[in-house]
N, C-alpha and C positions, 0 to 999 in steps of 0.2 A: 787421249785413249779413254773409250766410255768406261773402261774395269775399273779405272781410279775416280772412276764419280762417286763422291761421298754416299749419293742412295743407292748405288748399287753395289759398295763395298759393303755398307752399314747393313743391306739384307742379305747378302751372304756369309757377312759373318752372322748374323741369325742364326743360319742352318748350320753354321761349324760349331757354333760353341755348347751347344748340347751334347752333341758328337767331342768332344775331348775327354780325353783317357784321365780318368781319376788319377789323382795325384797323391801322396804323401805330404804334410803339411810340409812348411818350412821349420827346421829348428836349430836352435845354436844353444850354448850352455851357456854362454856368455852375449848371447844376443848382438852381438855386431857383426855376423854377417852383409855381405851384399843382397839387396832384395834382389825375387825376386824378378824379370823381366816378362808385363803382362804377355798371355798365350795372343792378344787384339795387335799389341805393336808388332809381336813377332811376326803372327798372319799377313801383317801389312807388310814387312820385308819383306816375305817372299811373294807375295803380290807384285812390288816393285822390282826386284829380281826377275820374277818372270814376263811382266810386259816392258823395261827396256831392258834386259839380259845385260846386268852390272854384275861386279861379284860382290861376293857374301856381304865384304866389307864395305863396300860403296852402298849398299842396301842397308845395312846395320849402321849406318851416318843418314843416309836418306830417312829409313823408320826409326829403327832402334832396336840395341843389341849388337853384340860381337858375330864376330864371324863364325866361332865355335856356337855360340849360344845357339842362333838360328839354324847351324846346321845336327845340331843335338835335336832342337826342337822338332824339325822338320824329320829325322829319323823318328822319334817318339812317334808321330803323327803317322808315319807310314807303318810301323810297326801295329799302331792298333785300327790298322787300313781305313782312315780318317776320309782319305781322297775319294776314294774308290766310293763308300758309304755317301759321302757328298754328292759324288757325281748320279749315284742311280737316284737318289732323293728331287735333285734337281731335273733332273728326265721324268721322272713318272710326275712330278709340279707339272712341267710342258706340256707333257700326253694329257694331262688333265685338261689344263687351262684350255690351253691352243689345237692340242693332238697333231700326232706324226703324223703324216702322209707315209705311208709305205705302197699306193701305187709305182710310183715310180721313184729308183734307188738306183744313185748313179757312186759309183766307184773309184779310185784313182790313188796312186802314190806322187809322194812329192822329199825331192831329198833336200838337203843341209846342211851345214856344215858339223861337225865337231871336232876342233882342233884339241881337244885333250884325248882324245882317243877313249878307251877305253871298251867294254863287252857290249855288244849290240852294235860296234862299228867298221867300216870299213872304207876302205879306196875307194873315193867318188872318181867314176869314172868322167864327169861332168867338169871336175874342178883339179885338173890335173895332178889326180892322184892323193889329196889330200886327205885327210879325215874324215867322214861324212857317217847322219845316217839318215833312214829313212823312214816317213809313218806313211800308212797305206789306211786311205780312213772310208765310210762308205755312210752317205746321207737321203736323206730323204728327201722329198720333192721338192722343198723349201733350203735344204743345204743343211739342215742339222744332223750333227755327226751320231749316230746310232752303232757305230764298231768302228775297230780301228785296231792293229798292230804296229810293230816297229822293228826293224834292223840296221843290217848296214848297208851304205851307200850303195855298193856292188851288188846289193840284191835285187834280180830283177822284179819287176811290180809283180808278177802270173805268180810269184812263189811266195808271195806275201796276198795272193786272194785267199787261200785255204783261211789261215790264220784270221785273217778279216770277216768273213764268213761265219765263222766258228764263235768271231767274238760277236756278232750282231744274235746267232743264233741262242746264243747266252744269255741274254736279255729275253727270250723269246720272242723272239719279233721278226723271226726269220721268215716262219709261215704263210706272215700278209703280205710279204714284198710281191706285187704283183710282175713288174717287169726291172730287169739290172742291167744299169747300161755301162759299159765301159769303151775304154781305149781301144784303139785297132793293133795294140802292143799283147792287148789277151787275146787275141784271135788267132786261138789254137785248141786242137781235141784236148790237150789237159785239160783247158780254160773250161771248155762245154763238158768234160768229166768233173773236174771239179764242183762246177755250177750244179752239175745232176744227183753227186751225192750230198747234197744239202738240198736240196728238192725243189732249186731252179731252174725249168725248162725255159721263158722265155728271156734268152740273152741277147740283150743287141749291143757289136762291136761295130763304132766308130771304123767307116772303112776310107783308105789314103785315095783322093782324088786319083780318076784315071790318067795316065801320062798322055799331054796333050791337051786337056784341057785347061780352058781360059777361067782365070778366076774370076769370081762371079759369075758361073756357069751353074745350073742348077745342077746339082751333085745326083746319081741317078740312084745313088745306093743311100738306105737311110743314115744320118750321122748319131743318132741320138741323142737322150737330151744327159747332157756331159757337163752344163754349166755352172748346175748349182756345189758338184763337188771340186770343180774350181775355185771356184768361189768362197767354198770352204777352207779350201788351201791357203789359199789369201787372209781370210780370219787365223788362220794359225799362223801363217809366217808374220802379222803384226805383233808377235809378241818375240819379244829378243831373244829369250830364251833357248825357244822351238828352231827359231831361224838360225841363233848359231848357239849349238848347247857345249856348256864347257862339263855340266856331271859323267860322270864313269858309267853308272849300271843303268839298265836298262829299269828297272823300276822307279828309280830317282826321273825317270823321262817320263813314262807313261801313270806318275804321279802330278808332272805338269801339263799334261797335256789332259788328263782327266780336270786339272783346274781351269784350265785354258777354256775347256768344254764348259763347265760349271758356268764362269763366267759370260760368256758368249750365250749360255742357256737366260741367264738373269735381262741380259741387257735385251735380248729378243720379248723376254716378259714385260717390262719396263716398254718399250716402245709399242707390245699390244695394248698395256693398259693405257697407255698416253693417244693412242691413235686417234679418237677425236678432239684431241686438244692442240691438234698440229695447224 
């Protein structure tokens, strides 16, 4: 997994550790406290955590630290919205370096499991009724995720565009999406009401081969191009985490999946700067 490449753990922690919430020193009157556990090993747990989705404690033996320790740490962190801070840092790097393609912005949900249940989840209707939940993320020409929400399982995707939308528009970056392609699962007037109150007219929905036709027939209705936020899909279900999440609330999710993002931003940097050394 490239997230665990020492240089591209080593430059993300870069950008985290300015970003850490000022601390109170350590003190003991008798000074034999436990020290204690650096903020770089804990980072590294839940790094490990999140790309093969162990728990706490198998990650706190894999890095280092307890189980409570890392998940104290990783509230602190969310509390002075560390993630979040990280992830827009690491996107406007991109848009610098590389720059988003916002011509064409292709959309899509993808479900999950989560066998601990918990708020933001429901009955996968996929997985026989299990725990599940779902993110609904929306990329750019190249598959970099620029929005994205989450629910549960039983949420259809059309009811998680709103919320997807809203969060690409938050970024500001709504404006330049020149065309949004989705699934033949949104093609409906909500879909094209939805799309029109955020100031997308042109929508093209993936439409289901006509009956009767042989595959490998030229399809006569356009498909659009759907591939790169597949694709995207696939970069998130490589981390164990995303694929099967055991956290309760829904911010403890879209705190990993903002890192997920982070990281996937880094290594696409990494492989621009390396591109003629291949």
């Amino acid at each position: 997994m490239q997230a665990l490449d020492p240089r591209v753990f080593n430059a993300v922690w870069a950008a985290v550790e300015p970003l850490l919430p000022a601390r109170a020193p350590d003190t003991h009157p008798l000074g034999c406290h436990r020290g204690r556990i650096a903020d770089r090993d804990c980072f590294y747990a839940l790094l490990l955590r999140l790309v093969t989705g162990c728990s706490w404690r198998t990650a706190g033996r894999l890095g280092r630290g307890g189980a409570t320790t890392l998940r104290a740490r990783r509230d602190a962190w969310l509390a002075a919205d560390l993630f979040d801070r990280l992830l827009e840092e690491a996107l406007a790097a991109y848009d610098r370096i590389i720059g988003l393609d916002l011509s064409e912005v292709a959309l899509d949900g993808s479900t999950h499991k989560a066998p601990c249940g918990g708020e933001g989840t429901g009955p996968n209707p996929t997985d026989r009724g299990k725990s599940g939940w779902k993110w609904s993320v929306a990329t750019d020409r190249a598959g970099i995720p620029i929005g994205w929400a989450t629910d549960g399982a039983n949420r259809h995707d059309s009811k998680l565009l709103g919320p997807t939308l809203a969060a690409v528009g938050a970024r500001g970056l709504l404006r330049d999406v020149e065309t949004l392609h989705l699934d033949r699962g949104y093609d409906s007037a909500v879909t094209r009401t939805t799309c029109a109150e955020h100031g997308l007219t042109d929508v093209v929905c993936a439409k289901k081969r006509p009956r009767g036709t042989a595959k490998g027939t030229k399809h006569p209705q356009p498909l659009g191009l759907r591939w790169p936020v597949e694709r995207t899909n696939a970069w998130f279900s490589n981390y164990g985490q995303l694929r099967r999440n055991t956290d309760r609330r829904v911010v403890q999710r879209l705190a990993q999946v903002a890192l997920a993002v982070v990281f996937i931003l880094t290594i696409k940097l990494f492989a621009w700067a390396d591109r003629w050394n291949r």
